[in-house]
C-alpha positions as CSV (number, residue, x, y, z in Angstrom):
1,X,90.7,170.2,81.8
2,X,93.4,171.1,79.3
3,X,92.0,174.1,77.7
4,X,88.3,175.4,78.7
5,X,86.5,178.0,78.0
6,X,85.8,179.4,81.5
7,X,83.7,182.0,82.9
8,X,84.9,184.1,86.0
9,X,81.4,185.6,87.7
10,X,81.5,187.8,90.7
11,X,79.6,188.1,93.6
12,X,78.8,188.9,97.1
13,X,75.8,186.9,97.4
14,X,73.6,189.8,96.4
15,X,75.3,191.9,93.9
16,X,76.7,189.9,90.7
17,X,78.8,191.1,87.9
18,X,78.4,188.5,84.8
19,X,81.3,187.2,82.3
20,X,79.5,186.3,79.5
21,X,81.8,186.3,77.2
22,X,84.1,183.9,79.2
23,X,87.8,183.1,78.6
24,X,89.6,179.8,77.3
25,X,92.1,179.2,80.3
26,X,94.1,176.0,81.0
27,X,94.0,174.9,84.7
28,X,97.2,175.7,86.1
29,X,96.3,179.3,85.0
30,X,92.8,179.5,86.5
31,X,93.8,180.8,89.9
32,X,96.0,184.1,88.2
33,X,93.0,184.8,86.3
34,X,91.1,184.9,89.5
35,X,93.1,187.1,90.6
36,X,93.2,188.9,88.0
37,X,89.4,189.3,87.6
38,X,89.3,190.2,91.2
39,X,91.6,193.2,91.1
40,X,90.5,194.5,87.8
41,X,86.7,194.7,89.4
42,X,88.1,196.2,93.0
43,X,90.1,198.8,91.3
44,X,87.9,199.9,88.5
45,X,84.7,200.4,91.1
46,X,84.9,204.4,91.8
47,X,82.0,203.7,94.9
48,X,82.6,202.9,98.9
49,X,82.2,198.6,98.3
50,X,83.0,196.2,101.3
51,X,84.9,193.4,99.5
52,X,85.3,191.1,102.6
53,X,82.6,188.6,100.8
54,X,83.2,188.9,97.3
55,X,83.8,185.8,95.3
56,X,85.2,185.0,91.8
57,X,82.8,182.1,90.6
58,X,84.2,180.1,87.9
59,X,82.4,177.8,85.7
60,X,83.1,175.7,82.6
61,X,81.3,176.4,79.7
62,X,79.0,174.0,80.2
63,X,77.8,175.3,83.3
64,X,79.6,173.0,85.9
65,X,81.7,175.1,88.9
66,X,85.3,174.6,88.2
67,X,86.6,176.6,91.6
68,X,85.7,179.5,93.6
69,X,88.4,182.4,94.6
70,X,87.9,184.8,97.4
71,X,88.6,188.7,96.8
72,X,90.0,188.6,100.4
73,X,93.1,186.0,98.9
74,X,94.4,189.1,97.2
75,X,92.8,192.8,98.1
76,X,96.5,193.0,100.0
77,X,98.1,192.5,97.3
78,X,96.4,195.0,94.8
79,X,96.3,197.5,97.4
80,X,92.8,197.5,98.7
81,X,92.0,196.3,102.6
82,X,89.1,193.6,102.4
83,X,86.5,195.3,103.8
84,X,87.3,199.1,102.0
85,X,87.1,199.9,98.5
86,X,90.0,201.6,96.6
């Protein structure tokens, strides 16, 4: 996978939030757009959320999983304890 067209869904299992619209990515740069996608969710929600098993989902644009990114890797980072919401 040079350049893909990628989308980056997000879950817990029960709750989902889409990307439909997708992003073309190269490989080396899925895992900052994980991230990426993961803080941008976390610290736009304004409501209590436990984060502890929220996922990024990637898959190509064919449908096929590419890699799967836990909120957990990063809430640290971005300021927000797993299991708290900002």
């Amino acid at each position: 996978m040079s350049q893909e067209r990628c989308h980056f869904h997000c879950t817990d299992g029960l709750d989902v939030v889409f990307d439909l619209r997708g992003r073309t990515v190269a490989e080396h740069d899925l895992r900052p757009v994980c991230e990426s996608v993961a803080a941008e969710l976390m610290q736009g929600c304004a409501a209590m959320v436990d984060w502890s098993a929220w996922i990024v989902d990637v898959h190509d644009s064919y449908g096929q999983h590419v890699m799967t990114f836990g909120f957990d890797e990063i809430a640290n980072e971005v300021g927000v304890l797993p299991a708290l919401a900002a």
